[in-house]
C-alpha positions as CSV (number, residue, x, y, z in Angstrom):
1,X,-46.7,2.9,0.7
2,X,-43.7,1.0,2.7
3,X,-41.2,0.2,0.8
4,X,-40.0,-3.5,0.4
5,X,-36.7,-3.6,2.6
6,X,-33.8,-6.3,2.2
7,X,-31.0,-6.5,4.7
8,X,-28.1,-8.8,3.2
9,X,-25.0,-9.4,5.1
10,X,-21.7,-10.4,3.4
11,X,-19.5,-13.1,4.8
12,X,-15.8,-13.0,3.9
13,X,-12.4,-14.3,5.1
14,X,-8.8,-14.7,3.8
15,X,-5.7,-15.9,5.0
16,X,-2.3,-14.1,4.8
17,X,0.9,-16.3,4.3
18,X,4.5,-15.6,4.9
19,X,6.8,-18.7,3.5
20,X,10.2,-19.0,1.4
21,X,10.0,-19.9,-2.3
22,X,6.6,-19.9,-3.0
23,X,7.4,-21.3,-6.6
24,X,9.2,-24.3,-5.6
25,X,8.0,-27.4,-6.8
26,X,8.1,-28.7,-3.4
27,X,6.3,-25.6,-1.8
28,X,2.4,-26.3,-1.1
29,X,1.0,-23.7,-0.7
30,X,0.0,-22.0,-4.2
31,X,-1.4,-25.4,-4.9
32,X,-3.2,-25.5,-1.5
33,X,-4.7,-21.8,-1.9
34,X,-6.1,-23.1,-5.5
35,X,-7.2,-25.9,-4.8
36,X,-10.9,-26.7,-3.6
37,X,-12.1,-30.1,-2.9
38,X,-15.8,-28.8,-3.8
39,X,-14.6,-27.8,-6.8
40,X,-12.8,-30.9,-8.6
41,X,-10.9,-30.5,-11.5
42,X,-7.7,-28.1,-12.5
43,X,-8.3,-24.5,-12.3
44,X,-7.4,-21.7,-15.2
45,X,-5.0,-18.8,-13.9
46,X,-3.1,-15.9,-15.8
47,X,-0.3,-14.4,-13.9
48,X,0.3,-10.6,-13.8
49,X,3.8,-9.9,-13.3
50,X,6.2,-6.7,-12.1
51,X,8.6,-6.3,-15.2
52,X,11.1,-5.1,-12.3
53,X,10.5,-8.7,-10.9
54,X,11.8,-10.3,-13.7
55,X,14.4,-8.3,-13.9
56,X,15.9,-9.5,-10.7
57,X,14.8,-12.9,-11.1
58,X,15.0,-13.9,-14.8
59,X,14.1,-17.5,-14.2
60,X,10.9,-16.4,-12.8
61,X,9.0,-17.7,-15.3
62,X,10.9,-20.8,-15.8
63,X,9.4,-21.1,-12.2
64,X,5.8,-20.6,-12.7
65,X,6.1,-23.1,-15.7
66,X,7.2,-25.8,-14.0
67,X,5.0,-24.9,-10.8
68,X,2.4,-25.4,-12.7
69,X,3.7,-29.0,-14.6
70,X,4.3,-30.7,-11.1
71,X,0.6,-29.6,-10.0
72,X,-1.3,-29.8,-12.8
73,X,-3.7,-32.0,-11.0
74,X,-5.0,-28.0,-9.7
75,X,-3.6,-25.5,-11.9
76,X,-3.3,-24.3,-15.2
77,X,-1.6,-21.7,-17.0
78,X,-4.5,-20.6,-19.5
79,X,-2.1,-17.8,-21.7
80,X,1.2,-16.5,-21.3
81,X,1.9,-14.2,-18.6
82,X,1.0,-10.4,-18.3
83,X,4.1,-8.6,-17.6
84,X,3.8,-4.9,-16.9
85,X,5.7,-1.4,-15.8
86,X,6.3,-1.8,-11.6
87,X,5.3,1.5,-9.8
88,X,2.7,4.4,-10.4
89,X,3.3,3.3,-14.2
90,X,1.3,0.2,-13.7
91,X,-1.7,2.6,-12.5
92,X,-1.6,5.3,-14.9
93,X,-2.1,3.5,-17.8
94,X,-5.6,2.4,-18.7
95,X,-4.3,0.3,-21.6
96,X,-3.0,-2.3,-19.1
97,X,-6.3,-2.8,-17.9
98,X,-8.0,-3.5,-21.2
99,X,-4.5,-5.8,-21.7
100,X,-5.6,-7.5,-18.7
101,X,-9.1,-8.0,-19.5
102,X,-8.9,-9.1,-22.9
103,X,-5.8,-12.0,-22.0
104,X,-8.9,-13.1,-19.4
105,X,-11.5,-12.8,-22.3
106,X,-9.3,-14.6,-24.8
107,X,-8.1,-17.4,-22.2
108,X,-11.8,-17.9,-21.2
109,X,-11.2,-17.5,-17.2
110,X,-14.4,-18.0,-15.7
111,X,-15.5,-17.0,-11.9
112,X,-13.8,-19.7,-10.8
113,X,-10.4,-19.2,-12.3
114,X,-7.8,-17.2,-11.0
115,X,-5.1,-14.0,-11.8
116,X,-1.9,-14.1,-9.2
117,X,-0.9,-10.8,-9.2
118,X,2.7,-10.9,-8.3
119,X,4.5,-8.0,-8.0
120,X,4.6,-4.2,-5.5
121,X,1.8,-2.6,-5.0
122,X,0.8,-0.5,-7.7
123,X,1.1,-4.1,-9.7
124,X,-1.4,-5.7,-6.8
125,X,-4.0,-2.6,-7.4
126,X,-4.0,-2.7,-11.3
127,X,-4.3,-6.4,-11.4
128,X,-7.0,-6.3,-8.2
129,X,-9.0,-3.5,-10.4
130,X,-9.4,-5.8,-13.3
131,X,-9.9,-9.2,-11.8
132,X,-12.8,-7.3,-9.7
133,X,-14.4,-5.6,-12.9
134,X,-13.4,-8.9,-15.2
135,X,-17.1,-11.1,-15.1
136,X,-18.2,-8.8,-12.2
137,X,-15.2,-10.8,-10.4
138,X,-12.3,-13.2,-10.6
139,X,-10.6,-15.3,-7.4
140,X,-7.6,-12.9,-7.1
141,X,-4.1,-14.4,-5.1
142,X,-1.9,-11.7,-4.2
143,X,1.8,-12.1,-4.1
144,X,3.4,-8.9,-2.7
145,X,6.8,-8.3,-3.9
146,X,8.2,-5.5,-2.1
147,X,8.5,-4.5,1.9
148,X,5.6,-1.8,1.1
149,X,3.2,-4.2,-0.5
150,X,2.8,-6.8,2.1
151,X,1.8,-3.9,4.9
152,X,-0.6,-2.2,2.0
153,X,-1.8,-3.1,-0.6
154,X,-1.3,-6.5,-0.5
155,X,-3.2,-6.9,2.6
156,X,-6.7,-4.9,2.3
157,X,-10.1,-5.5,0.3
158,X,-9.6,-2.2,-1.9
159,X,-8.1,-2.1,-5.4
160,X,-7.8,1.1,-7.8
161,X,-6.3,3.3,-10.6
162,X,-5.4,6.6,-11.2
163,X,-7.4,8.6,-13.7
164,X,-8.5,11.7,-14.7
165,X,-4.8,13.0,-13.2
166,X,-6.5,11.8,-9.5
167,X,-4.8,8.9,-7.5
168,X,-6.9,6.1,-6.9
169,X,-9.8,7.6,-8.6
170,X,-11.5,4.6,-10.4
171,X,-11.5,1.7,-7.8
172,X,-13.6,-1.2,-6.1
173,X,-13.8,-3.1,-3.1
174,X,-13.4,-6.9,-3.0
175,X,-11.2,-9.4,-1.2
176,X,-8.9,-11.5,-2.3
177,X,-9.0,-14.8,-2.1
178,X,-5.5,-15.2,-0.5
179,X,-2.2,-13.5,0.1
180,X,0.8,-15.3,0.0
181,X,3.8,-13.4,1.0
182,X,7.4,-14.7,-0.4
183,X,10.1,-12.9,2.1
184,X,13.0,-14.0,-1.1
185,X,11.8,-11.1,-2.6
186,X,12.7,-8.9,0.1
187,X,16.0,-9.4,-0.8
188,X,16.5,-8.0,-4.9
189,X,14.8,-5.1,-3.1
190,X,17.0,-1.4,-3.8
191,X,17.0,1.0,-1.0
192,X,14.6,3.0,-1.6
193,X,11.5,-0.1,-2.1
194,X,13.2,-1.6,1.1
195,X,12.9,1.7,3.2
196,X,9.7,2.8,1.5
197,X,7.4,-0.4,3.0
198,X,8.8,1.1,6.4
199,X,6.5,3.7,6.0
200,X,3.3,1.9,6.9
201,X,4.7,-0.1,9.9
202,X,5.2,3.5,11.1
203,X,1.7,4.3,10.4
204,X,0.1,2.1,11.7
205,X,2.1,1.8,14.9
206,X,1.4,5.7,15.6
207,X,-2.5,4.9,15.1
208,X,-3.1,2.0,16.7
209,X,0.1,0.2,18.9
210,X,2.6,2.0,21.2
211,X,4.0,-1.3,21.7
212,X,4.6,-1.5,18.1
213,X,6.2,1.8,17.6
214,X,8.8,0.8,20.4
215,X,9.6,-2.1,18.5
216,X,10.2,-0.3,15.7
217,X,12.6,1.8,17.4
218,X,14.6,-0.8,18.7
219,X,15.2,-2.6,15.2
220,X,15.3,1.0,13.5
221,X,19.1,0.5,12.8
222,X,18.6,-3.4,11.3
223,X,15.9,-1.9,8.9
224,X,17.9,0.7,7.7
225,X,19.1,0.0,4.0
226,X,22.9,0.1,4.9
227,X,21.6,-3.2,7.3
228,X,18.9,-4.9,5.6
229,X,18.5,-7.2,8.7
230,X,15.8,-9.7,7.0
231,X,14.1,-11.3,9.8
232,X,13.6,-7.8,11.1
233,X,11.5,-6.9,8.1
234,X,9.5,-10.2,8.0
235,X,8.4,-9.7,11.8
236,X,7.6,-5.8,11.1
237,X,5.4,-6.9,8.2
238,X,3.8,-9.6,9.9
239,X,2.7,-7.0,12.6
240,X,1.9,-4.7,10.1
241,X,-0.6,-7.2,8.3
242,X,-2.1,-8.1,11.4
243,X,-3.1,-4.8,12.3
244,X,-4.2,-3.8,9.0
245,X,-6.1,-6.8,8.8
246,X,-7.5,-6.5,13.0
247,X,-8.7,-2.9,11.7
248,X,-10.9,-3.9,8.4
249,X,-12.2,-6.8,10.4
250,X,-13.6,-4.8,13.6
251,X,-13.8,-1.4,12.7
252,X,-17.2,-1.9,11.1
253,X,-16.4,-0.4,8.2
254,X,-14.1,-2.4,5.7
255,X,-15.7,-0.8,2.8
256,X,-15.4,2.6,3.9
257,X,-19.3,3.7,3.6
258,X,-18.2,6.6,6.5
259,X,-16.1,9.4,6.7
260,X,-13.5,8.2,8.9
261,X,-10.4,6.0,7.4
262,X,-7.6,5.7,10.3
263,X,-5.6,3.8,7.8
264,X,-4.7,6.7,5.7
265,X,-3.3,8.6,8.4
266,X,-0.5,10.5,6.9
267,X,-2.2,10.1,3.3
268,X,-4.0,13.4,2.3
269,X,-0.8,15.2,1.9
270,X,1.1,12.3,0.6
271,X,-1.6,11.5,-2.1
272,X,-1.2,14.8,-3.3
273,X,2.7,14.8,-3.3
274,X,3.0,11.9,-5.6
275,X,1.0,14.1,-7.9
276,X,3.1,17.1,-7.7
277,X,6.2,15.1,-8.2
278,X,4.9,13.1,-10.9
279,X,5.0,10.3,-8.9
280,X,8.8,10.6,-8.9
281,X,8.1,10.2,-4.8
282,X,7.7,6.4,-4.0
283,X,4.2,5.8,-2.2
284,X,6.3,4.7,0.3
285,X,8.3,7.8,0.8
286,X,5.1,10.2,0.4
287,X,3.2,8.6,3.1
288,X,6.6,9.3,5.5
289,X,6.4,12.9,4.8
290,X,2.8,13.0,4.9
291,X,3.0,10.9,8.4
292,X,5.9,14.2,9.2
293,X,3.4,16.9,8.3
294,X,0.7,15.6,9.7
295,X,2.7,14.7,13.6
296,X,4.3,18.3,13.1
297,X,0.8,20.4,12.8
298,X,-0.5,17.5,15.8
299,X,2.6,19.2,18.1
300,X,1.7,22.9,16.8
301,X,-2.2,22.0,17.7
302,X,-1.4,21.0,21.0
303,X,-1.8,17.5,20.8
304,X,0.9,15.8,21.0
305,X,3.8,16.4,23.1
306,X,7.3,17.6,22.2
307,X,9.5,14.3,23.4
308,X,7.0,11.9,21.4
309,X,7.1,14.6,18.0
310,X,10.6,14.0,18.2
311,X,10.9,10.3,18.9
312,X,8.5,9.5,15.5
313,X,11.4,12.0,13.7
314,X,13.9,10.2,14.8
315,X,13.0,6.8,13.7
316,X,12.9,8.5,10.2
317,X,15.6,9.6,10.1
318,X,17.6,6.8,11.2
319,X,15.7,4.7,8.7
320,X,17.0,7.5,6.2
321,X,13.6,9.6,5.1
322,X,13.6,12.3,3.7
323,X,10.7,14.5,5.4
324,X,11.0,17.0,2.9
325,X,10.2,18.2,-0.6
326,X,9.7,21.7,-2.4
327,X,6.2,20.3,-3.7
328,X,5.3,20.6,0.1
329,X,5.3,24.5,0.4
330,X,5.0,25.7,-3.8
331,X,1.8,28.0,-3.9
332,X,0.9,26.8,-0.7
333,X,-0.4,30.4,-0.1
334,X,-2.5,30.0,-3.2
335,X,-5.1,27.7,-1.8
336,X,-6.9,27.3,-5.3
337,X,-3.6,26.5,-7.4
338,X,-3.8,23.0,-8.5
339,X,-0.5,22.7,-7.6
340,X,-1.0,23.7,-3.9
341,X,-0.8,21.2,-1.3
342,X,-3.9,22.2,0.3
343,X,-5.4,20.7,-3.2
344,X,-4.8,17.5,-1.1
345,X,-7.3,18.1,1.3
346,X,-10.2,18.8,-0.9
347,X,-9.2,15.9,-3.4
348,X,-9.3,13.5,-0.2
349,X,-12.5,14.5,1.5
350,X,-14.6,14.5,-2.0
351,X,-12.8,10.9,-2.3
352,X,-14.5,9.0,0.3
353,X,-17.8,11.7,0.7
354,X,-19.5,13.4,3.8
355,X,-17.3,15.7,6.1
356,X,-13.4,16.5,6.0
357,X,-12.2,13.5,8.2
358,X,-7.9,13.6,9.3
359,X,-6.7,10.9,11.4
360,X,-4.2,12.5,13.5
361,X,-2.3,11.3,16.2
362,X,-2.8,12.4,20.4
363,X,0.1,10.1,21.4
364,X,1.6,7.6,20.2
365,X,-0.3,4.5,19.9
366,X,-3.6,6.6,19.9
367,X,-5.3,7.9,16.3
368,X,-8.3,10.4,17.0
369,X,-10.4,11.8,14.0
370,X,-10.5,15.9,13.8
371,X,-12.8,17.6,10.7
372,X,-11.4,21.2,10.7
373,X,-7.7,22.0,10.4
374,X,-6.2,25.6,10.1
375,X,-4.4,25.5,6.8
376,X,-2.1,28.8,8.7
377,X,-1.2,25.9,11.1
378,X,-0.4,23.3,8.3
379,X,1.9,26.3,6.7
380,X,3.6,26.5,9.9
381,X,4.4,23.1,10.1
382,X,6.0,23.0,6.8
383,X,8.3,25.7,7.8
384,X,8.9,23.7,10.7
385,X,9.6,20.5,8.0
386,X,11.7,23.0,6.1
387,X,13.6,24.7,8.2
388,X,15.0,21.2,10.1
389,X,15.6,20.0,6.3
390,X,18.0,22.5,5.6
391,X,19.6,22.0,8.9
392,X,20.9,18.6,8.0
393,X,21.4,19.3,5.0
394,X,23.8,22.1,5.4
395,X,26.6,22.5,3.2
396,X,29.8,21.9,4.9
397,X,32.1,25.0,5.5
398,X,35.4,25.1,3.9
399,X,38.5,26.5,4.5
């Protein structure tokens, strides 16, 4: 018997924004991303919103309110707003899911209505997870919040939650419809959310763009907290988008159905250190370590050179990472302690399926895919990120 074969191919696109007071009457955009001339008529939306958002902006909602008033001619507000914990909190909590789902239920969004998820990252992923899983899918307008969202999550076609004490366990793929990127927020920002988006600019300059990475370098000093030069941000996250966005396009694989996922270079270890810390670390300041750790064991391997290991530190440090944690090297020589880094490893290979796959680095600019590492190795390059640690952190001598 043959069996009765279909082939269907998806089609999807989305544009990614950067303006200046999204929520101003005045401001298009919103209005122009909701609005379809196919589909006449003013569209529902709920709002799910970063409680640390309003806390820096208190007339936030005021805002939304009277967004919606001038254009009511497109959009709605169809219940009050969904305001919930900013950070790892928003993904931990399965209640805030059902919260979600039931404001949609009770404000009877339909597949044409919308939830703007407003807010970091964590915020983006919980709200993503249930518009996808809310009437097998909701139109879902991102509006990152932070300097990490707009160059992670706000920018890909995955959304998930934690669960069973596993990061990003429960998930699903599924673009948004848009992203519209306010750079205001940028500015409420506290050191460690500004430094933390920095992370994935480095990332993904290491992977994919040499060009990139010297840019980086050469603005290091403007990013830097103490600086907080602005337009330097906006232009690294713009980059960043693009080549997040350049990768899920042409790497024929935006819903990861193989083993290799040159995005999360840096993220095995880092995944499992916001675990260890109870998610104390930012996301932000996990993937920098885990970026560290995995350019320090690239070095020990004999891949990548001295000079260019030490160039990718020192752009850390200037940006003011800290490259190490105790988490990193507790049990590490008990390779079945849950607490044990190497836990990371396991936890990210049974994630995605099929063979161990590591993005690590050859140079910079230039990601290559390696499915065997020697865990004696990765030991060695926590000593390394130990031992420099408590070299610039040394006490001053007195007297």
């Amino acid at each position: 018997m043959q069996p009765i074969r279909q082939r269907v191919t998806v089609d999807f696109a989305y544009d990614v924004h950067f303006t200046e007071q999204l929520f101003h009457p005045d401001n298009p955009l919103l209005a122009h991303t909701i609005h379809r001339p196919d589909e006449p008529g003013s569209k529902k939306a709920v709002a799910v919103i970063d409680d640390g958002l309003i806390a820096h902006w208190p007339d936030l909602l005021d805002k939304l309110d009277g967004y919606a008033r001038v254009h009511s001619e497109v959009m709605t507000w169809a219940a009050e707003p969904v305001v919930v914990p900013g950070g790892e909190a928003a993904k931990n909590d399965p209640a805030l899911v059902d919260r979600i789902h039931r404001t949609v239920y009770e404000a009877h969004l339909d597949r044409h209505a919308y939830v703007l998820a407003i807010g970091g990252g964590a915020v983006l992923d919980l709200a993503g997870y249930a518009a996808a899983t809310a009437h097998r899918g909701i139109r879902l307008i991102r509006v990152p919040t932070t300097a990490l969202a707009p160059n992670d999550a706000g920018v890909g076609v995955k959304k998930g939650i934690n669960a069973v004490g596993t990061k990003n366990f429960l998930g699903t793929f599924a673009p948004p419809t848009a992203v519209l990127n306010d750079t205001a927020f940028l500015q409420t920002l506290d050191d460690r959310d500004w430094r933390a988006g920095i992370a994935e600019a480095i990332k993904v300059a290491l992977i994919k763009d040499v060009d990139f990475f010297a840019q980086l370098e050469q603005v290091a000093a403007g990013l830097a907290p103490s600086t907080r030069d602005l337009a330097a941000m906006e232009a690294v996250n713009e980059r960043c988008a693009e080549l997040h966005l350049e990768h899920i396009a042409a790497s024929g694989d935006p819903f990861e159905m193989g083993s290799s996922r040159p995005l999360d270079f840096g993220h095995w270890a880092a995944h499992k250190l916001e675990e260890l810390t109870g998610y104390a670390l930012r996301h932000g300041e996990a993937v920098a370590i885990g970026i560290a750790l995995d350019c320090v064991y690239a070095h020990l391997d004999g891949r990548l050179d001295e000079m260019s290991l030490q160039a990718i530190l020192d752009l850390m440090d200037t940006l003011g990472f800290e490259l190490y944690v105790p988490e990193l090297d507790a049990h590490l020589d008990e390779p079945d302690h849950p607490r044990c880094l190497f836990q990371g490893l396991d936890a990210f290979r049974e994630h995605l399926g099929g063979e161990l796959t590591i993005m690590l680095i050859d140079a910079i600019g230039h990601g290559v895919d390696v499915h065997a590492v020697d865990r004696d190795r990765y030991r060695d390059a926590v000593r390394y990120l130990r031992s420099r640690h408590e070299r610039t952190h040394r006490p001053e001598q007195v007297g």
